[in-house]
C-alpha positions in Angstrom: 25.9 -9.2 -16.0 24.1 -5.9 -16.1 25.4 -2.9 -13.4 23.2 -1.7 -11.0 22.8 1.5 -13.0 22.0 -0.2 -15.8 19.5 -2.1 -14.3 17.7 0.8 -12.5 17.5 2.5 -16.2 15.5 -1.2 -16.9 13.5 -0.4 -13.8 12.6 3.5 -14.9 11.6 1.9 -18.2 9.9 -1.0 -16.9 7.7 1.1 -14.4 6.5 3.5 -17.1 5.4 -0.1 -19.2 3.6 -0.6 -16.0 1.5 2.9 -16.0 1.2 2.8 -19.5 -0.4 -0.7 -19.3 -2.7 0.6 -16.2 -3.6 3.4 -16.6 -7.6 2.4 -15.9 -6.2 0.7 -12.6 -4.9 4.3 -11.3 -8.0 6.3 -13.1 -10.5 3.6 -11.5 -9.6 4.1 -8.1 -9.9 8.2 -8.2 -13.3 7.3 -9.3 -14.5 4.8 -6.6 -13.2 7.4 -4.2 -15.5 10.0 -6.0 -18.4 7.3 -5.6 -17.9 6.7 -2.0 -18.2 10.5 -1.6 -21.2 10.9 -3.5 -22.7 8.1 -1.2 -22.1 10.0 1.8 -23.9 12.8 0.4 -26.7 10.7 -0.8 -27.1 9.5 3.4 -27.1 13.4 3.8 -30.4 13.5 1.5 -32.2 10.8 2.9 -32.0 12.3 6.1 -33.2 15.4 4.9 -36.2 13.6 3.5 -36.9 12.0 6.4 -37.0 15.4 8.3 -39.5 17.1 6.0 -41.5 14.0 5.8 -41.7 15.0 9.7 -42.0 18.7 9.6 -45.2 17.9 7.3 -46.9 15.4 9.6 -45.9 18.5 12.1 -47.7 20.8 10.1 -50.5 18.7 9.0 -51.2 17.6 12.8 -51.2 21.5 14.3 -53.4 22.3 11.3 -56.3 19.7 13.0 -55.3 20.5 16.5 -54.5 24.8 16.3 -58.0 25.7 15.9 -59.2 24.0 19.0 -56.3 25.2 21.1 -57.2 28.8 19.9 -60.5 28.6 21.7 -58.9 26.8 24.4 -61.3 24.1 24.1 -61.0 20.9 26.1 -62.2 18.4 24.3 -60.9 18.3 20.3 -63.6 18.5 17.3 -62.2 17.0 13.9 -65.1 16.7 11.6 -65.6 13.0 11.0 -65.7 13.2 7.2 -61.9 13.9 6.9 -61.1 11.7 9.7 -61.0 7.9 7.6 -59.1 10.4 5.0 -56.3 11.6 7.2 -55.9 8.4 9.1 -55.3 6.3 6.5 -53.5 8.8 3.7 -51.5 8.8 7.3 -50.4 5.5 7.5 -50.0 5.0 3.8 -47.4 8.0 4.2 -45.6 6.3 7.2 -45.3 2.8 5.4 -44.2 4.4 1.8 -41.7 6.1 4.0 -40.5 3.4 5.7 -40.3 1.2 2.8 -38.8 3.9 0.2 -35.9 4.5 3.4 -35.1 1.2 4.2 -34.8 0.2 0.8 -32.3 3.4 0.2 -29.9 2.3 3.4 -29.8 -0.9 2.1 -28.9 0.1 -1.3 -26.4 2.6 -0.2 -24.9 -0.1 2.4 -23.9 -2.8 -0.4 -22.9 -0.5 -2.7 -20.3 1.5 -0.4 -19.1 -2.2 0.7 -18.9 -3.0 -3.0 -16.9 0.0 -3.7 -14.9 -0.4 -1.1 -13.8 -4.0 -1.7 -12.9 -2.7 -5.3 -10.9 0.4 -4.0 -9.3 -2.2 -1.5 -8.5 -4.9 -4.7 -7.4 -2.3 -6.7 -4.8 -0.7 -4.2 -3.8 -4.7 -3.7 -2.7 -4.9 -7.6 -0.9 -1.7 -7.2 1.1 -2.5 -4.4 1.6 -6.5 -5.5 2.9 -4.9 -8.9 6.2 -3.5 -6.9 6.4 -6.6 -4.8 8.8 -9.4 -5.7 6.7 -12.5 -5.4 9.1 -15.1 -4.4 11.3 -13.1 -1.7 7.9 -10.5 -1.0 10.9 -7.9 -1.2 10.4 -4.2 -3.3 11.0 -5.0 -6.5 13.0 -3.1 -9.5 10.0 -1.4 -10.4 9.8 0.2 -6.9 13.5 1.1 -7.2 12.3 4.1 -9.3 9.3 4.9 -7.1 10.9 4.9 -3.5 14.6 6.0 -3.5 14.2 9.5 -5.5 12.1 10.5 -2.1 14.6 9.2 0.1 17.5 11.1 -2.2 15.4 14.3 -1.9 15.0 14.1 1.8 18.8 13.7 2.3 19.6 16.7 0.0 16.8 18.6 1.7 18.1 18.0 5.3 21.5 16.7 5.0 20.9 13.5 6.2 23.3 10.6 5.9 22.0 7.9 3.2 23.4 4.6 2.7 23.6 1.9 -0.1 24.6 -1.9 0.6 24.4 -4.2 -2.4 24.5 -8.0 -1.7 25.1 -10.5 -4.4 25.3 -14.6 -3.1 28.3 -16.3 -4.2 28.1 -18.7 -6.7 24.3 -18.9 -7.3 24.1 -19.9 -10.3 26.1 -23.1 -9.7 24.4 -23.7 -7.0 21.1 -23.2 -9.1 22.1 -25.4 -11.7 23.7 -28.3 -9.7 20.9 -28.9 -7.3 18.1 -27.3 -9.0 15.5 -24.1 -9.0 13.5 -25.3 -6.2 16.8 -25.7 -4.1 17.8 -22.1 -5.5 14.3 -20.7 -4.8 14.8 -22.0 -1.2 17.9 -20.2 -1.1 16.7 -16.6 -1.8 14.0 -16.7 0.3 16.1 -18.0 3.1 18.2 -15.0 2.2 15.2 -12.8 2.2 14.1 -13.5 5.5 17.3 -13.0 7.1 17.8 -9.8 6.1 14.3 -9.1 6.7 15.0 -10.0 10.4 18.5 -8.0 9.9 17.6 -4.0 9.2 14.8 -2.2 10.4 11.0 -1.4 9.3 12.3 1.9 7.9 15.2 0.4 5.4 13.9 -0.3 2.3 15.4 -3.9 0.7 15.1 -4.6 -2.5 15.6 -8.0 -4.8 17.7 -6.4 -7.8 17.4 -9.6 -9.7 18.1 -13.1 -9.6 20.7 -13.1 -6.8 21.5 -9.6 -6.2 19.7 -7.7 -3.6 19.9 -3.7 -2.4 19.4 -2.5 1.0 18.7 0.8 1.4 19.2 2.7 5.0 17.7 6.2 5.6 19.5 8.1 8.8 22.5 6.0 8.8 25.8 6.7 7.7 28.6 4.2 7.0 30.1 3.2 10.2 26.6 3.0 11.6 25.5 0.6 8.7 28.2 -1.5 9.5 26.4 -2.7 12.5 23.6 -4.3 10.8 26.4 -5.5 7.8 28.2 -7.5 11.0 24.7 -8.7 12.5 24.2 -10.3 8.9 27.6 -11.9 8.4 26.8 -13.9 11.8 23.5 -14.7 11.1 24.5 -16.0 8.0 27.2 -18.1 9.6 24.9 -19.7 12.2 22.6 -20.3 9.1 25.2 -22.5 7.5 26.1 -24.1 11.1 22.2 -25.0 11.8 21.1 -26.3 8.3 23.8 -28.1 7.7 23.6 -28.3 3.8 25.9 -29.6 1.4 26.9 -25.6 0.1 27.3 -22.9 2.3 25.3 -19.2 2.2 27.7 -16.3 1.6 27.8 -13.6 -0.3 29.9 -10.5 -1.3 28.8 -6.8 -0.7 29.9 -3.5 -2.0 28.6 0.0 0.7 28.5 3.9 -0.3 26.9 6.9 1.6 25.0 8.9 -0.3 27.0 12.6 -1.4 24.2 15.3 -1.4 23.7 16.8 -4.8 24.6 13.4 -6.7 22.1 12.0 -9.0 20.9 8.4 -8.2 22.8 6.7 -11.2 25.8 8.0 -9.7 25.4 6.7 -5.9 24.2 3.2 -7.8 27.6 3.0 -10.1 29.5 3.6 -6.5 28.3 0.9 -4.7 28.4 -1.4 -8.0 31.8 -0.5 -8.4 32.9 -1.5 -4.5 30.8 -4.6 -5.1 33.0 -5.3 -8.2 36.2 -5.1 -6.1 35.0 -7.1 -3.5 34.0 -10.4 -6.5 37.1 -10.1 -8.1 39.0 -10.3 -4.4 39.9 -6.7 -5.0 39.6 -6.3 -1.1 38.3 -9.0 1.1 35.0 -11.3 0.4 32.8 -12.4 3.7 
């Protein structure tokens, strides 16, 4: 069985497999964004058209009526030759408008919507590609992306930071005695319980198979063992309720987080207190 450490240098490398393989995804998005931008402007011009489309019908329409007002004269003379001209170049000018605008918006409209249903797919793939998709817990691959920021916040601030690794008791002969499906149900029994257990702001993550990490910004290790109590009596009122042929436990190894350590180090802590606890070096719950 591979230690946590090892497994989150399996994460780092399988992350970079994952940037490597997408890098269009990434590139793609910056470029809808630059699209959507460009469309914004491209409302700005039609605007602009539409008010010097009305500052010459302005113009044109003071050019007939200015000489009469000079002479202050009450009743307007527009010589009748031009008048067929101007009326009907006129509404020509108004309907062309019209049409050439309306036809713009509506462009403009399905392709912002089109863009933005991309942008919104495309952030969708990113974020499904650090999702576990049985548990819907971070996966390995967001181990590498989301706990450096929490370990630079703690060194930044002094902050406590702790790390509680899970691993369920006797999985895999669970698994093979009564099945995947039967295993399946277990881990994402698992997974909602200690989605209901910690808060929006600790980040829980399915290691692999039937090992899990919780991590818990702003809380040192008495405080975390609150939430480690809450889960050990969920867990036994699980067991009471469903009433299966196995019962749900599992062992756990906890380490706060020592400013200035690297995050290999804090991982081959709690691994190592998770080791003592399987092998009955201290008490298993």
């Amino acid at each position: 069985m591979l230690t946590i450490a090892e497994r989150v240098l399996f994460a780092r490398g399988s992350m970079s497999q994952v940037r490597q393989d997408h890098p269009t995804m990434l590139a793609r998005a910056e470029e809808i964004q630059r699209q959507i931008h460009h469309l914004s402007s491209r409302d700005t011009q039609l605007w602009s058209i539409v008010t010097l489309i009305v500052l010459i019908l302005t113009c044109g329409f003071l050019a007939v009526v200015a000489p009469n007002l000079v002479w202050a004269q009450r009743v307007f003379r527009v010589q009748q030759a031009y008048l067929p001209q101007l009326f009907f170049g006129l509404i020509c000018l108004i309907v062309l408008l019209n049409i050439y605008f309306l036809s713009q918006r509506v462009a403009l409209n399905s392709t912002r919507k089109a863009l933005i249903s991309e942008l919104v797919l495309n952030e969708r793939l990113e974020n499904l590609s650090l999702i576990d998709p049985l548990t819907q817990l971070l996966n390995r691959r967001a181990l590498n992306e989301l706990i450096p920021h929490q370990l630079a916040r703690a060194n930044r601030n002094g902050e406590p930071l702790t790390f509680l690794v899970l691993d369920l008791n006797q999985f895999r002969e669970l698994n093979a005695k009564l099945g995947s499906m039967e295993g399946n149900r277990v881990l994402t029994e698992f997974a909602k319980i200690l989605k209901g257990v910690f808060r929006g702001g600790d980040l829980v993550f399915r290691q692999g198979g039937d090992e899990f990490l919780v991590v818990m910004p702003d809380t040192s290790e008495p405080q975390a063992e609150f939430p480690l109590q809450r889960l050990l009596k969920i867990v036994e009122e699980w067991n009471i309720t469903n009433d299966k042929a196995y019962q749900l436990s599992f062992a756990w190894g906890m380490a706060g987080y020592v400013t200035g350590t690297s995050l290999e180090e804090i991982l081959r802590t709690v691994d190592r207190k998770l080791f003592q606890k399987m092998h009955n070096l201290a008490p298993v719950f």
